[in-house]
C-alpha positions in Angstrom: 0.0 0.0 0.0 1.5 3.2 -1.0 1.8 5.8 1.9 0.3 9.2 0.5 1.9 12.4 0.9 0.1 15.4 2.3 -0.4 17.9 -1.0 1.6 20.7 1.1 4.8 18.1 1.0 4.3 17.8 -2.7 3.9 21.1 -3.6 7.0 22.4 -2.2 9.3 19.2 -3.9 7.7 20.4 -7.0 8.4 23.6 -6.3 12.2 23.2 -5.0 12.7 21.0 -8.5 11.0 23.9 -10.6 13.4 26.2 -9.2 16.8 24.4 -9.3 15.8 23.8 -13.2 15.4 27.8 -13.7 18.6 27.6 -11.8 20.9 24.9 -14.1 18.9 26.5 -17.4 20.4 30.3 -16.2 23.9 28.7 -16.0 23.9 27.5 -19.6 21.7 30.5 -20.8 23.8 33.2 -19.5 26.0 34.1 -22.6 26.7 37.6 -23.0 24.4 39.1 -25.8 25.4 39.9 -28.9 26.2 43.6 -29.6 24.0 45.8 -32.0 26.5 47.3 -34.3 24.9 50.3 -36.3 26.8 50.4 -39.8 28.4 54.0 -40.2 26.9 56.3 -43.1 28.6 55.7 -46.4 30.3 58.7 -47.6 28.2 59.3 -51.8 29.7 57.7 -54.2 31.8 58.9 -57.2 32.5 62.6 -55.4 35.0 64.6 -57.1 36.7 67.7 -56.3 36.8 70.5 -57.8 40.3 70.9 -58.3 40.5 66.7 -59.3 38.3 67.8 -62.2 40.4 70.7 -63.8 43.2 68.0 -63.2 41.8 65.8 -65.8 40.4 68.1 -68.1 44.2 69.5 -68.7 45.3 65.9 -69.0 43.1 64.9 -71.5 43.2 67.9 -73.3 47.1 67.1 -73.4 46.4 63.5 -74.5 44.6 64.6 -76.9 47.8 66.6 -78.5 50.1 63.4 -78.9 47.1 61.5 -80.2 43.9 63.4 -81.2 41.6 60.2 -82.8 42.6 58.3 -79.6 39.8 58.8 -76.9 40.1 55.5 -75.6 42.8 56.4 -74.1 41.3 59.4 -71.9 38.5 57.0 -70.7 39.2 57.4 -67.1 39.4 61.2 -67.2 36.0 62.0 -68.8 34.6 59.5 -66.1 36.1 61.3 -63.6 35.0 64.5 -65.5 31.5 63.0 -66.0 31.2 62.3 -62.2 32.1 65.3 -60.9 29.2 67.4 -63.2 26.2 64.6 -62.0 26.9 65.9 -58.8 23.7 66.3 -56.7 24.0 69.8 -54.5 23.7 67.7 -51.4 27.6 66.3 -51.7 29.6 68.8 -50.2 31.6 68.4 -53.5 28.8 70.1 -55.6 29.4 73.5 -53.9 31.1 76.4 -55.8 34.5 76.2 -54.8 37.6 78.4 -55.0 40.5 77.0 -56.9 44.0 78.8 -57.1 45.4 77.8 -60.9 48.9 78.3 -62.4 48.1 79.0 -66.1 51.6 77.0 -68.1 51.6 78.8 -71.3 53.5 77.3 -74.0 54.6 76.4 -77.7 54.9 73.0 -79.4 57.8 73.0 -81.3 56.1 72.2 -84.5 53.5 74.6 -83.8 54.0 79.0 -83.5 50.7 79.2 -81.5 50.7 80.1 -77.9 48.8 77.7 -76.0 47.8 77.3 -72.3 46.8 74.5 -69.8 45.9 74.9 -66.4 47.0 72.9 -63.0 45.7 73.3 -59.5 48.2 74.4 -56.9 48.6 73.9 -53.9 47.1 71.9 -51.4 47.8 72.7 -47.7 51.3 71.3 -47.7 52.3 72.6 -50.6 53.2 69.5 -52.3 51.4 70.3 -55.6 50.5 66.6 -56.7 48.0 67.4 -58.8 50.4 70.0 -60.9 52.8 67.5 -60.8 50.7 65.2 -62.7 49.7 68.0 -66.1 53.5 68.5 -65.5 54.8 65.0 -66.3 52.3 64.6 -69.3 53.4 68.5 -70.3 56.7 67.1 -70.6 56.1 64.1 -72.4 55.1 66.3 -75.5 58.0 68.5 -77.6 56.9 72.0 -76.0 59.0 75.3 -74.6 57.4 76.9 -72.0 57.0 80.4 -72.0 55.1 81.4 -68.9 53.8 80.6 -65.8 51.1 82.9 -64.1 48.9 82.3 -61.1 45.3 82.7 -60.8 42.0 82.4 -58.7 38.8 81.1 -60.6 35.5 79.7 -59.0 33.7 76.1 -60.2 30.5 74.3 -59.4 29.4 71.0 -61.1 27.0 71.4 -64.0 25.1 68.9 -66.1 26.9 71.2 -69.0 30.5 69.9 -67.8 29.7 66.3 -69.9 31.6 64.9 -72.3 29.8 64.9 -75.2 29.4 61.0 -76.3 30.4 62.3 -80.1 34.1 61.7 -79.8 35.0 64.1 -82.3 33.5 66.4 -80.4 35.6 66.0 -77.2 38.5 67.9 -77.8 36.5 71.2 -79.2 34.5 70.6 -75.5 37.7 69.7 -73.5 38.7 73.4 -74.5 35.7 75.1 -74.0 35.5 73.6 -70.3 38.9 75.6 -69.9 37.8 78.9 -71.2 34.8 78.4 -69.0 36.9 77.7 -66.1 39.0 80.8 -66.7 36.4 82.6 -67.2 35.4 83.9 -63.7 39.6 84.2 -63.0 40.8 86.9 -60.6 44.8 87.4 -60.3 46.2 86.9 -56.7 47.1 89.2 -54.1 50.6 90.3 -54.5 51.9 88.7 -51.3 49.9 85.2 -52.6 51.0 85.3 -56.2 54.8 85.7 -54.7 54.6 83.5 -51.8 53.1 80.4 -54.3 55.6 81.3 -56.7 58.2 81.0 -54.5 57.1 77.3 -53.7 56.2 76.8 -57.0 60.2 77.2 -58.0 60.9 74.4 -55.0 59.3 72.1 -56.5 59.9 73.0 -60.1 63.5 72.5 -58.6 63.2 69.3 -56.6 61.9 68.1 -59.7 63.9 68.9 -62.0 61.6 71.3 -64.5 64.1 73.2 -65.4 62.6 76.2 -67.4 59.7 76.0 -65.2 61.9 76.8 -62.2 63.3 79.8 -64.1 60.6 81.0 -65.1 59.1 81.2 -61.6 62.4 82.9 -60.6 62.2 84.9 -63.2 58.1 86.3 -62.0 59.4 86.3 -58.3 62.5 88.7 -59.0 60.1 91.3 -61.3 57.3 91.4 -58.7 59.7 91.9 -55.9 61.7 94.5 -58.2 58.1 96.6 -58.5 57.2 96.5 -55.3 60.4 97.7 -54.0 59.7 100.9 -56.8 55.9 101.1 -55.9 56.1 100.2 -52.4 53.2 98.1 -52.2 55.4 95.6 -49.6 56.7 97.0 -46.3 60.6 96.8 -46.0 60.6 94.3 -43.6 58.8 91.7 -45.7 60.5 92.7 -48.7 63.8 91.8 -47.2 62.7 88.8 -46.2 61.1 87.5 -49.6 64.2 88.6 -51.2 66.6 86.8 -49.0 64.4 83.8 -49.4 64.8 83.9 -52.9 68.6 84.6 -53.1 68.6 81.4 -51.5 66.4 79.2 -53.8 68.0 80.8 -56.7 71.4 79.5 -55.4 69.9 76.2 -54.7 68.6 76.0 -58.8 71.8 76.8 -60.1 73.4 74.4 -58.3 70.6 71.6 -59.0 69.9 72.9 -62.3 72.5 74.9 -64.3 71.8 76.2 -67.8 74.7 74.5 -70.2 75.1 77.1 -73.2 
């Protein structure tokens, strides 16, 4: 005969066994949870700078000298060109933007006619990599330069900016985008257009663009030489400036020497 238990004795077992199994299932359910990571906003797509775009409208317009049927060849740059003008005003890279310019003009030696192309310069450091790159494909074509003079324009993207898909339209638009970038040009402040000279000839010296480097020598002595006659500099930064050239110019004579 089985001996019952009074209820009270079974509802507290049941109730010490419920609670030792909430106990052993919080041991093995106790894991740390797994932490919500919010993915960080995505800069747009395909920005381009303003400066990025003037870049590679001079090089393809000086691709486009060495061999004018080839447009293959400047693919890339009317992308780059084509994705900078679809810019939406919301990028912060669709806003009117100040770029300083050096305008390079020069002759090809099979060709009397003055022509110009236009570089970006400088960034904050001064290391002009975005000259450097119209410079090396300059020099890759049989040119003398004749001048180098610095400028301030303003840019904003603009459906207008495309490449036209006619390919033997592209160069006739490659130079209209540069008389359109020109267009709203301002010369520098005296103190400017000398001071980015002056680091202009550094690098033109560092790498080894020789008439270049004159040439900027050249500006930097006749601006200095009228303000000293106008006196549009005080004498204390005059005498500085000076003595800062004196010392580049000994620098490109010893780097780069004319051999006559």
């Amino acid at each position: 005969m089985i001996k019952k238990q009074p209820i009270s004795v079974i509802n507290t077992t049941l109730l010490i066994a419920a609670l030792s199994l909430s106990s052993c299932t919080a041991l093995f359910d106790d894991k740390p949870k797994p932490k919500i990571v919010h993915a960080k906003p995505q800069p747009p797509q395909n920005t381009v700078d303003g400066d990025v775009f003037i870049e590679n409208v001079s090089l393809s317009r000086l691709a486009l000298i060495a061999r004018p049927d080839d447009t293959d060849a400047i693919a890339s740059n009317l992308a780059t060109i084509k994705s900078y003008a679809n810019q939406q005003p919301k990028h912060k890279h669709a806003k009117t933007q100040s770029v300083t310019l050096a305008i390079i003009d020069y002759k090809l030696s099979n060709d009397g006619t003055l022509r110009q192309v236009i570089a970006p310069v400088p960034d904050a450091n001064n290391r002009f990599a975005l000259l450097q790159g119209v410079m090396e494909k300059l020099s890759s074509l049989p040119v003398t330069l004749h001048n180098i003079h610095l400028v301030s324009t303003t840019i904003t993207p603009d459906k207008s900016q495309i490449p036209p898909s006619d390919s033997a339209q592209i160069a006739a638009a490659l130079d209209q985008q540069q008389t359109t970038i020109l267009q709203p040009s301002v010369s520098l402040k005296l103190l400017d257009d000398i001071n980015t000279q002056l680091a202009l000839m550094d690098f033109f010296t560092r790498h080894h663009y020789q008439d270049a480097a004159y040439l900027t020598l050249d500006n930097v002595k006749r601006m200095l030489a009228n303000a000293a006659q106008n006196k549009t500099i005080d004498e204390a930064k005059l005498k500085v400036l000076s003595q800062k050239l004196e010392t580049q110019e000994s620098t490109l004579k010893i780097e780069l020497p004319y051999k006559f």
